[in-house]
mmCIF file of the N, C-alpha and C atoms, coordinates in Angstrom:
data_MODEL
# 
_entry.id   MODEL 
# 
loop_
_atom_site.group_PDB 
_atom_site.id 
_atom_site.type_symbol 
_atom_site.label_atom_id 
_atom_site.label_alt_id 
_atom_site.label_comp_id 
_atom_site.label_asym_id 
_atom_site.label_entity_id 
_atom_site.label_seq_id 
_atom_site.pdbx_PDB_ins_code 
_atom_site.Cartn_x 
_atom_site.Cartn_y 
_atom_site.Cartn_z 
_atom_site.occupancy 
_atom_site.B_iso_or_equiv 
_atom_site.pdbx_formal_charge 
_atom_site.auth_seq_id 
_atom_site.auth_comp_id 
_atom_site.auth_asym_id 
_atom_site.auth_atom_id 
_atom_site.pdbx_PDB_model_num 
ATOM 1   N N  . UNK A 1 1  ? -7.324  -16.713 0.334   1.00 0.00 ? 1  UNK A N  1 
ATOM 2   C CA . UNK A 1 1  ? -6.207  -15.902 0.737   1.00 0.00 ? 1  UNK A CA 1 
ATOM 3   C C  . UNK A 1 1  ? -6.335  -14.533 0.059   1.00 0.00 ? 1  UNK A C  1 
ATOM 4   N N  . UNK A 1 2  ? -6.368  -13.206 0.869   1.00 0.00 ? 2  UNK A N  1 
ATOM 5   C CA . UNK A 1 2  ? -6.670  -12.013 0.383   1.00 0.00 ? 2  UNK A CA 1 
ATOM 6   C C  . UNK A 1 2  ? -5.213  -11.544 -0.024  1.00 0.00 ? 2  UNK A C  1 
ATOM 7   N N  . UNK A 1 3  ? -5.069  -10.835 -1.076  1.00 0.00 ? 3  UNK A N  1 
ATOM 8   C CA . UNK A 1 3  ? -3.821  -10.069 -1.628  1.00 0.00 ? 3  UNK A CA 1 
ATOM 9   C C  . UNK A 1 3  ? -4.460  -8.838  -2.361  1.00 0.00 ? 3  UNK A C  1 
ATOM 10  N N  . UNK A 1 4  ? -3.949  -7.793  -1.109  1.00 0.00 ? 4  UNK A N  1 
ATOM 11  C CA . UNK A 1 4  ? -4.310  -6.246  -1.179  1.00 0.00 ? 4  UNK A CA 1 
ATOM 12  C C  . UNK A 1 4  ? -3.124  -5.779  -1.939  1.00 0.00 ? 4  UNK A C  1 
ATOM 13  N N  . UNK A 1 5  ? -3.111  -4.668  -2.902  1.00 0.00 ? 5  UNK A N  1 
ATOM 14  C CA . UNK A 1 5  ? -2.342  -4.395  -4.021  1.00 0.00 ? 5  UNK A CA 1 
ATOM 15  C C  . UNK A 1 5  ? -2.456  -2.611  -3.740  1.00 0.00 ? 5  UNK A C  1 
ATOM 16  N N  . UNK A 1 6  ? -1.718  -2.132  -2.981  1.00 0.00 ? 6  UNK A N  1 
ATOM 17  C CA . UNK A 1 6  ? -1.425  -0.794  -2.936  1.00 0.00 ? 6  UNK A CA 1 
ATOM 18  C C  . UNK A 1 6  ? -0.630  0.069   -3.657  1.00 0.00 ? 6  UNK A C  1 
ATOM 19  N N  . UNK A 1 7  ? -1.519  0.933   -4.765  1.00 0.00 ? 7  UNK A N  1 
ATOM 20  C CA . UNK A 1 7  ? -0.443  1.406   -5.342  1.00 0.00 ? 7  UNK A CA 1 
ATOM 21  C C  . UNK A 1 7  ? -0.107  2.912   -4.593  1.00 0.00 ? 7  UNK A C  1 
ATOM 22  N N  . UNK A 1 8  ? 1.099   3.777   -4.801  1.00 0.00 ? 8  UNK A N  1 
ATOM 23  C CA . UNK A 1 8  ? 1.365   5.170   -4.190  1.00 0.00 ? 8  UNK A CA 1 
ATOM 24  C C  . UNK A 1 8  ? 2.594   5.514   -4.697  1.00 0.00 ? 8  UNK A C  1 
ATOM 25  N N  . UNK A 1 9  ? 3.106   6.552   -4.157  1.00 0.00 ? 9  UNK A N  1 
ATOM 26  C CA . UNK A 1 9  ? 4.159   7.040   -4.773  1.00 0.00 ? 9  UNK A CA 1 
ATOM 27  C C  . UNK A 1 9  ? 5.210   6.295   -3.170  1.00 0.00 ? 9  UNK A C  1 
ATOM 28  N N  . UNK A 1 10 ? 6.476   6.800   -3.928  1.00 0.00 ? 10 UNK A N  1 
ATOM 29  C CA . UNK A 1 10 ? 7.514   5.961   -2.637  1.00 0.00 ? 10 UNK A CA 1 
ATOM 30  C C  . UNK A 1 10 ? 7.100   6.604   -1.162  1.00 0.00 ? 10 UNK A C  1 
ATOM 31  N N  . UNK A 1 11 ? 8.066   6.234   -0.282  1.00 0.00 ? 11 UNK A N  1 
ATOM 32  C CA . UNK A 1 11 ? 7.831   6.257   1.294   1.00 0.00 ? 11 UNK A CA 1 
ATOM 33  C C  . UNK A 1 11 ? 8.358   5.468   1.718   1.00 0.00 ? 11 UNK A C  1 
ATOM 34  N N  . UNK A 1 12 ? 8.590   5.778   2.780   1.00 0.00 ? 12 UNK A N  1 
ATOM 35  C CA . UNK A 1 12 ? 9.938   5.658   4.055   1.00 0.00 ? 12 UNK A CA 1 
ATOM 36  C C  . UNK A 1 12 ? 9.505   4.146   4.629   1.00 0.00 ? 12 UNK A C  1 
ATOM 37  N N  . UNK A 1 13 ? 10.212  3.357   4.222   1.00 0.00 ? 13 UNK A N  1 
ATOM 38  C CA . UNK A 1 13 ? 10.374  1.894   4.838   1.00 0.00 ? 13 UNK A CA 1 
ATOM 39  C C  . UNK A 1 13 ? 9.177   1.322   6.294   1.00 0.00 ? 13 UNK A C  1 
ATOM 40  N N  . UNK A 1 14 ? 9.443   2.905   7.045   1.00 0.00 ? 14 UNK A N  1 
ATOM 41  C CA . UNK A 1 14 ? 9.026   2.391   8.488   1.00 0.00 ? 14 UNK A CA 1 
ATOM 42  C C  . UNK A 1 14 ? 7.213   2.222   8.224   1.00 0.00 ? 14 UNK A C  1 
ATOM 43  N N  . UNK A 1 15 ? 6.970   3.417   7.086   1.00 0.00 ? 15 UNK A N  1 
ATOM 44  C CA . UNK A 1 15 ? 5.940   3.893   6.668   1.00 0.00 ? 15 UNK A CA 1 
ATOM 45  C C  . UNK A 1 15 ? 4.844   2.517   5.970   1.00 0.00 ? 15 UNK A C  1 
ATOM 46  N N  . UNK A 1 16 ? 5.778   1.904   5.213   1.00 0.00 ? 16 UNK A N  1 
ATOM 47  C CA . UNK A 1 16 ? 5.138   0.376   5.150   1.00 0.00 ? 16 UNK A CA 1 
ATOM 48  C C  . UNK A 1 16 ? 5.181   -0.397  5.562   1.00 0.00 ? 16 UNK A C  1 
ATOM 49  N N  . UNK A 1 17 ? 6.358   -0.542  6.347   1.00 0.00 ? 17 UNK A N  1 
ATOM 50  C CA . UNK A 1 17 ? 5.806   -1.593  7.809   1.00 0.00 ? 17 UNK A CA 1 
ATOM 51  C C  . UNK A 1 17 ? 4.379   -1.319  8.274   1.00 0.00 ? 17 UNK A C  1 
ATOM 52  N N  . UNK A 1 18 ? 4.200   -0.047  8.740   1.00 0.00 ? 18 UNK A N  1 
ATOM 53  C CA . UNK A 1 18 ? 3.057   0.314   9.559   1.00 0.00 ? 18 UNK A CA 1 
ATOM 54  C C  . UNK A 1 18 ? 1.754   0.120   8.272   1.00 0.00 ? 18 UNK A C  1 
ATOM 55  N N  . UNK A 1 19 ? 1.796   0.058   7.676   1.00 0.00 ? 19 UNK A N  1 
ATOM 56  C CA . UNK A 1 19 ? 0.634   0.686   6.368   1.00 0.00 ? 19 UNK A CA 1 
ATOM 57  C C  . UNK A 1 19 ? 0.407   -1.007  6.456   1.00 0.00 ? 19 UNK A C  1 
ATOM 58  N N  . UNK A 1 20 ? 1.149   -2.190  6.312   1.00 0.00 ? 20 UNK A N  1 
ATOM 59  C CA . UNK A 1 20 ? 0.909   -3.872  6.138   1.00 0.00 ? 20 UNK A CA 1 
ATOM 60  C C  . UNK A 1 20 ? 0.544   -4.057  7.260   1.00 0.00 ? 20 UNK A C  1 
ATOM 61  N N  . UNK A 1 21 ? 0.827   -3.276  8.463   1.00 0.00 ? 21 UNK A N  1 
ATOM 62  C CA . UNK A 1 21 ? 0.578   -4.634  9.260   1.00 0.00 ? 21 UNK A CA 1 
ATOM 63  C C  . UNK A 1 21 ? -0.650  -3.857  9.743   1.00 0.00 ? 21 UNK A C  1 
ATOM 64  N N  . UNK A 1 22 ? -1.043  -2.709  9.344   1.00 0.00 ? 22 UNK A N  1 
ATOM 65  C CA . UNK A 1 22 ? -2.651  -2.425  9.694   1.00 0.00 ? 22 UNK A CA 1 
ATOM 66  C C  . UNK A 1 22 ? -3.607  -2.868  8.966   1.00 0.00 ? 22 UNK A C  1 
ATOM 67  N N  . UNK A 1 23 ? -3.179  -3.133  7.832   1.00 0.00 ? 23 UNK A N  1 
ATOM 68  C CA . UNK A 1 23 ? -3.782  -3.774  6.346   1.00 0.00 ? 23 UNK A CA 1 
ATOM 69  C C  . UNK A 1 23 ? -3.972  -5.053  6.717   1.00 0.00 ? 23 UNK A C  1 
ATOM 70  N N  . UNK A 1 24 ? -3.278  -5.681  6.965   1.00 0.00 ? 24 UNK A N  1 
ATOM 71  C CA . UNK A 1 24 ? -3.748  -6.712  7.701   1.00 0.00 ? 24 UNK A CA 1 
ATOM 72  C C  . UNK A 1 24 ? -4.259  -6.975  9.064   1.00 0.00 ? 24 UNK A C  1 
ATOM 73  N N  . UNK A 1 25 ? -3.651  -6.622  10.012  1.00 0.00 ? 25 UNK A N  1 
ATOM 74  C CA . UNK A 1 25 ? -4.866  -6.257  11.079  1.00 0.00 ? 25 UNK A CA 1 
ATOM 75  C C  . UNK A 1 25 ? -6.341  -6.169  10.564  1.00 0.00 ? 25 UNK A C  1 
ATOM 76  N N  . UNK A 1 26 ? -6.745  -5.141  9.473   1.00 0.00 ? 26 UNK A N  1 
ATOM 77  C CA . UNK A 1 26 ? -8.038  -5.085  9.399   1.00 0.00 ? 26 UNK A CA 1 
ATOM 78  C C  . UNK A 1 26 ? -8.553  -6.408  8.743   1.00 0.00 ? 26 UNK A C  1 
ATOM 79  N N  . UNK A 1 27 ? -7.992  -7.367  7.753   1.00 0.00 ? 27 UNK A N  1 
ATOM 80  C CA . UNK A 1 27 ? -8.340  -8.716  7.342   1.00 0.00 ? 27 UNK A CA 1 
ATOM 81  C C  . UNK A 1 27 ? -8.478  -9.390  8.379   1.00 0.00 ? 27 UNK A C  1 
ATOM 82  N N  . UNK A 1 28 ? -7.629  -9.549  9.255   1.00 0.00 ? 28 UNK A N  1 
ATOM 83  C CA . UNK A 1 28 ? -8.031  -10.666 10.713  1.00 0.00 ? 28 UNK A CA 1 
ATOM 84  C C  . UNK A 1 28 ? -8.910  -10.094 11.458  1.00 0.00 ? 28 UNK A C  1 
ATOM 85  N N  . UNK A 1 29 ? -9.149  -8.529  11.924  1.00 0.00 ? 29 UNK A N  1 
ATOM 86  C CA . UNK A 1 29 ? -10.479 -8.240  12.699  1.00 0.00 ? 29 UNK A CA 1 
ATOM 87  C C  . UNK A 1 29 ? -11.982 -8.467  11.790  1.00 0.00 ? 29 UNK A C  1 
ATOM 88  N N  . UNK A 1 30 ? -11.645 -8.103  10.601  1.00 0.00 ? 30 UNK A N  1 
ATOM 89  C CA . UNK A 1 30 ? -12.973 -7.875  10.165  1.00 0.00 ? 30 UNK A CA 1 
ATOM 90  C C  . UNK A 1 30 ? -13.561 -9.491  9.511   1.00 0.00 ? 30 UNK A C  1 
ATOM 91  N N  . UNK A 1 31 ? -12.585 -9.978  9.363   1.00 0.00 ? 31 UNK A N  1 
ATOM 92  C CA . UNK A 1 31 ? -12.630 -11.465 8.406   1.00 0.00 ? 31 UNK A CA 1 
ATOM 93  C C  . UNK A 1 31 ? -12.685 -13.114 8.909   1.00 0.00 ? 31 UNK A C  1 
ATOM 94  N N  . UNK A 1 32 ? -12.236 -12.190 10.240  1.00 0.00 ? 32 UNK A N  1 
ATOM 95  C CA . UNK A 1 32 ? -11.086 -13.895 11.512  1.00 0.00 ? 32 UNK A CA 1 
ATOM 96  C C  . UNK A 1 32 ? -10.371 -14.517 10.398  1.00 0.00 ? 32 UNK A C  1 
ATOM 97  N N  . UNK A 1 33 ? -9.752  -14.210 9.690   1.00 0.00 ? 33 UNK A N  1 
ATOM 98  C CA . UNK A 1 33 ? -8.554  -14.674 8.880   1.00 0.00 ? 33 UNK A CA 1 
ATOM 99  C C  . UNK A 1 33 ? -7.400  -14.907 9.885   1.00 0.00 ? 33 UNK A C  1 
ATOM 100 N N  . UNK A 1 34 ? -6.327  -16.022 9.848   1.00 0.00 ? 34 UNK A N  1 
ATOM 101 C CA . UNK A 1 34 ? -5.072  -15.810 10.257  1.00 0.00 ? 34 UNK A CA 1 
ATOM 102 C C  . UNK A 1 34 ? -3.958  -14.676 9.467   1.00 0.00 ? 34 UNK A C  1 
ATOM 103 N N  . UNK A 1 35 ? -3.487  -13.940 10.219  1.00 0.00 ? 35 UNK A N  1 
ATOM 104 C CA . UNK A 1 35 ? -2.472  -13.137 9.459   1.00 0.00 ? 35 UNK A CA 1 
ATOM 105 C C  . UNK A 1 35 ? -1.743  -13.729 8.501   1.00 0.00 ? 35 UNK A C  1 
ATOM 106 N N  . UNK A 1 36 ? -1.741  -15.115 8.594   1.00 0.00 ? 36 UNK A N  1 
ATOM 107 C CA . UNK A 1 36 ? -0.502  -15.625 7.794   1.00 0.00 ? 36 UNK A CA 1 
ATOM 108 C C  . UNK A 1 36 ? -1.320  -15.577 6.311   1.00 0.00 ? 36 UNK A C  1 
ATOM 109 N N  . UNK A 1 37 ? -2.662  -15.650 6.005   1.00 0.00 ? 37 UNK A N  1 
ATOM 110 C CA . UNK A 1 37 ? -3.122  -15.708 4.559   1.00 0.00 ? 37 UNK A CA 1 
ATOM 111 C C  . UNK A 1 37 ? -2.982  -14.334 3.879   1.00 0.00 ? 37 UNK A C  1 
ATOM 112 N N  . UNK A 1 38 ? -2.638  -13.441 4.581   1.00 0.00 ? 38 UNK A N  1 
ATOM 113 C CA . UNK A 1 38 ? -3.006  -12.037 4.129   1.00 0.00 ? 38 UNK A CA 1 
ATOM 114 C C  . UNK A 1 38 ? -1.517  -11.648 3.221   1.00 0.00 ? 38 UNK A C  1 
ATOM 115 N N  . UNK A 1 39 ? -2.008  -11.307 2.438   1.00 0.00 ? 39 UNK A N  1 
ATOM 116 C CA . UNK A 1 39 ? -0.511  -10.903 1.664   1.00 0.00 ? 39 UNK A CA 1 
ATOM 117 C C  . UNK A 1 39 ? -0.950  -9.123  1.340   1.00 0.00 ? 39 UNK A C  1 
ATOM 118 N N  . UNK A 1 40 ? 0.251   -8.587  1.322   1.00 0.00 ? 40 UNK A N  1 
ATOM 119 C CA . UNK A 1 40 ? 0.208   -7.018  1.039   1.00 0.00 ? 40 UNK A CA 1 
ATOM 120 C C  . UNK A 1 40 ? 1.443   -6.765  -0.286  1.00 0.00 ? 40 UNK A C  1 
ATOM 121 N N  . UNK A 1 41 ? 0.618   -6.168  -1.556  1.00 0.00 ? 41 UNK A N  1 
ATOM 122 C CA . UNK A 1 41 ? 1.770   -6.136  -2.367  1.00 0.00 ? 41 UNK A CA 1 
ATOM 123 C C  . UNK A 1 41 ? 2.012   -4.308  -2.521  1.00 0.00 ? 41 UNK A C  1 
ATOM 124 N N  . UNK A 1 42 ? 3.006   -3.699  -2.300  1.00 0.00 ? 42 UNK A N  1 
ATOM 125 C CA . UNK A 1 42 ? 3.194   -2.675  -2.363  1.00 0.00 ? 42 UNK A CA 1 
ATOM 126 C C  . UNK A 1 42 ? 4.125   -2.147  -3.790  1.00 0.00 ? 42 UNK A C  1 
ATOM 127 N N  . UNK A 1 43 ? 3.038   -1.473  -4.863  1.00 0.00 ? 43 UNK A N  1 
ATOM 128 C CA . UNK A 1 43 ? 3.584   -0.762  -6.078  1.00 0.00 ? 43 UNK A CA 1 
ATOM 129 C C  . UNK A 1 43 ? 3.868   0.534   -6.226  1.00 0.00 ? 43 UNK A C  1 
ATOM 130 N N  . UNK A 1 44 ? 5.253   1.206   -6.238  1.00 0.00 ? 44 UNK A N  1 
ATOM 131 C CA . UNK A 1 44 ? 5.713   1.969   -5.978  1.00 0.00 ? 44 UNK A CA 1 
ATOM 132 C C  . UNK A 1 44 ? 5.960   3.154   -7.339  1.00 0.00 ? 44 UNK A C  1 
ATOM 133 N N  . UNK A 1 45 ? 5.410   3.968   -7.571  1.00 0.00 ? 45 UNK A N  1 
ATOM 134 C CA . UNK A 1 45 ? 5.288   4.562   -8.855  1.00 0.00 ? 45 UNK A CA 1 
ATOM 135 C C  . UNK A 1 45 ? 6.195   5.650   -8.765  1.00 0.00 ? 45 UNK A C  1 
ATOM 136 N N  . UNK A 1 46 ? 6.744   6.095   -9.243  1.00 0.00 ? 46 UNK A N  1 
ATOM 137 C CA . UNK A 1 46 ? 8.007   7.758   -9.043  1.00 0.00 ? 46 UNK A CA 1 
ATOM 138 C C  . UNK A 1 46 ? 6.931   8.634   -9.565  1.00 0.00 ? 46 UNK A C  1 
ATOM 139 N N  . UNK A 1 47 ? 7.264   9.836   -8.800  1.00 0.00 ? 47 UNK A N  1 
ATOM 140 C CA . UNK A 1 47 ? 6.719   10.760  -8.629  1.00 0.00 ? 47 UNK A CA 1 
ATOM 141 C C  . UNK A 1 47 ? 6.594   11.274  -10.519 1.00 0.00 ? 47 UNK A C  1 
ATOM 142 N N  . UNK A 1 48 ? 7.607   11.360  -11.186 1.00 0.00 ? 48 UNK A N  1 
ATOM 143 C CA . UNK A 1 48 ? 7.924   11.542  -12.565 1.00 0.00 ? 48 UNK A CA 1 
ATOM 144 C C  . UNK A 1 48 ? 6.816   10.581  -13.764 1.00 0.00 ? 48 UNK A C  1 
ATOM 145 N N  . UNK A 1 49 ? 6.005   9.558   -12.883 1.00 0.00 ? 49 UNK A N  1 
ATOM 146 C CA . UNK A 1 49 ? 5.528   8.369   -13.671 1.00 0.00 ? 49 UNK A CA 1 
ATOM 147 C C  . UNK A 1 49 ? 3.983   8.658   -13.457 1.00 0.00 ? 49 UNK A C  1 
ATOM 148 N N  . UNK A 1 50 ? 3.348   9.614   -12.607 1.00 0.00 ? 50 UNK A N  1 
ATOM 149 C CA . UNK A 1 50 ? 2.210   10.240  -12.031 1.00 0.00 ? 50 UNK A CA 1 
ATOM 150 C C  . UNK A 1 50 ? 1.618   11.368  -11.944 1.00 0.00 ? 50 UNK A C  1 
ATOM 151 N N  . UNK A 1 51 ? 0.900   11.637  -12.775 1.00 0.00 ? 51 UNK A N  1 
ATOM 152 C CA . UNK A 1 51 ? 0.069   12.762  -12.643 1.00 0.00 ? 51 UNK A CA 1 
ATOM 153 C C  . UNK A 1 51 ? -1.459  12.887  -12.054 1.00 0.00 ? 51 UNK A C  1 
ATOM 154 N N  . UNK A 1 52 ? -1.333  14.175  -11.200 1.00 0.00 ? 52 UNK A N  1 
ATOM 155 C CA . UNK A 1 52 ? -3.018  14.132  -11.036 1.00 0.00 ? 52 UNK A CA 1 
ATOM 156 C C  . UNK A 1 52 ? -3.532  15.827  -11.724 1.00 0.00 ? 52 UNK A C  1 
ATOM 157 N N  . UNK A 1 53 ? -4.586  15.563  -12.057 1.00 0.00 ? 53 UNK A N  1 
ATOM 158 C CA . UNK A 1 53 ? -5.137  16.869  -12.944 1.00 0.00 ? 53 UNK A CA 1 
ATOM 159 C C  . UNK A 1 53 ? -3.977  17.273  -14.057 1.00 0.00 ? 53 UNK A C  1 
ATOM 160 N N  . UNK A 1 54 ? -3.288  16.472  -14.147 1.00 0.00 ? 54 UNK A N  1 
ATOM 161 C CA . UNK A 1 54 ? -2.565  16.905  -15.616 1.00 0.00 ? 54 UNK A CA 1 
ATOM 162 C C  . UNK A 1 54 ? -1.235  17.376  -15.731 1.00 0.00 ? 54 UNK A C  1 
ATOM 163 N N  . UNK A 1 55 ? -0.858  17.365  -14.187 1.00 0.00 ? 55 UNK A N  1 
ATOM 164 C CA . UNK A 1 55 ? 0.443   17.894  -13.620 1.00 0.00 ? 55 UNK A CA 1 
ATOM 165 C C  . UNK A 1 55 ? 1.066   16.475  -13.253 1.00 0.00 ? 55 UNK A C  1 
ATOM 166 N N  . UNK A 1 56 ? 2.157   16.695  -13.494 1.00 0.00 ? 56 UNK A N  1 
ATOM 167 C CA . UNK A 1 56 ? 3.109   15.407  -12.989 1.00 0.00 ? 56 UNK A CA 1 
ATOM 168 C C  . UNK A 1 56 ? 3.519   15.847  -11.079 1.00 0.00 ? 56 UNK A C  1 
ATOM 169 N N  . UNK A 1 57 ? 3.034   14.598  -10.481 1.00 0.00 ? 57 UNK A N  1 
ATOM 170 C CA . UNK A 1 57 ? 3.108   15.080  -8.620  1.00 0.00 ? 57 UNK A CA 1 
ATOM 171 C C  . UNK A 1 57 ? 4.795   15.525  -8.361  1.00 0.00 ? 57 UNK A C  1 
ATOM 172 N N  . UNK A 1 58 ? 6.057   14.774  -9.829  1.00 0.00 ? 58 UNK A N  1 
ATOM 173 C CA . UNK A 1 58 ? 7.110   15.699  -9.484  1.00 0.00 ? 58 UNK A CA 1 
ATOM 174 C C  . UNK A 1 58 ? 7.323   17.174  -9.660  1.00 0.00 ? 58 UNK A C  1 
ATOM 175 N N  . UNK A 1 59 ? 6.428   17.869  -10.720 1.00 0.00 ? 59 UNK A N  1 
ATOM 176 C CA . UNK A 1 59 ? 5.905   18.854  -10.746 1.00 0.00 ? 59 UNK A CA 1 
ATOM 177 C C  . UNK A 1 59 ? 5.336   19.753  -9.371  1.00 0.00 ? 59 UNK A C  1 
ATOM 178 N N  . UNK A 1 60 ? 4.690   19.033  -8.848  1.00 0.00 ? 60 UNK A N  1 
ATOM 179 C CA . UNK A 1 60 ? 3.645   19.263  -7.603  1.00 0.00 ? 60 UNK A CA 1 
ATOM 180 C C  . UNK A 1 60 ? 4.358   20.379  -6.809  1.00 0.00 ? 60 UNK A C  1 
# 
């Protein structure tokens, strides 16, 4: 059973609907897995908790 672990900053509900069920889509095309083994865990970091190059992305 595959469990994909996405981390990102927040986003709009509809936005991870669509982001899991392509994530999985690609486990059942590429794998012939049933959808039902595929788990998607989505970790949600605040913008305040993330920096890239040294800047915080609430900074950004």
């Amino acid at each position: 059973m595959p469990i994909v672990t996405v981390q990102q900053g927040p986003r709009d509900i509809e936005l991870k609907r669509q982001l899991v069920r392509r994530i999985t889509d690609a486990f059942v095309d590429t794998l012939a897995l049933p959808a039902e083994t595929v788990q998607v865990w989505i970790q949600e970091v605040p913008t305040d908790s993330w920096a890239i190059a040294g800047t915080l992305t609430a900074d950004a």
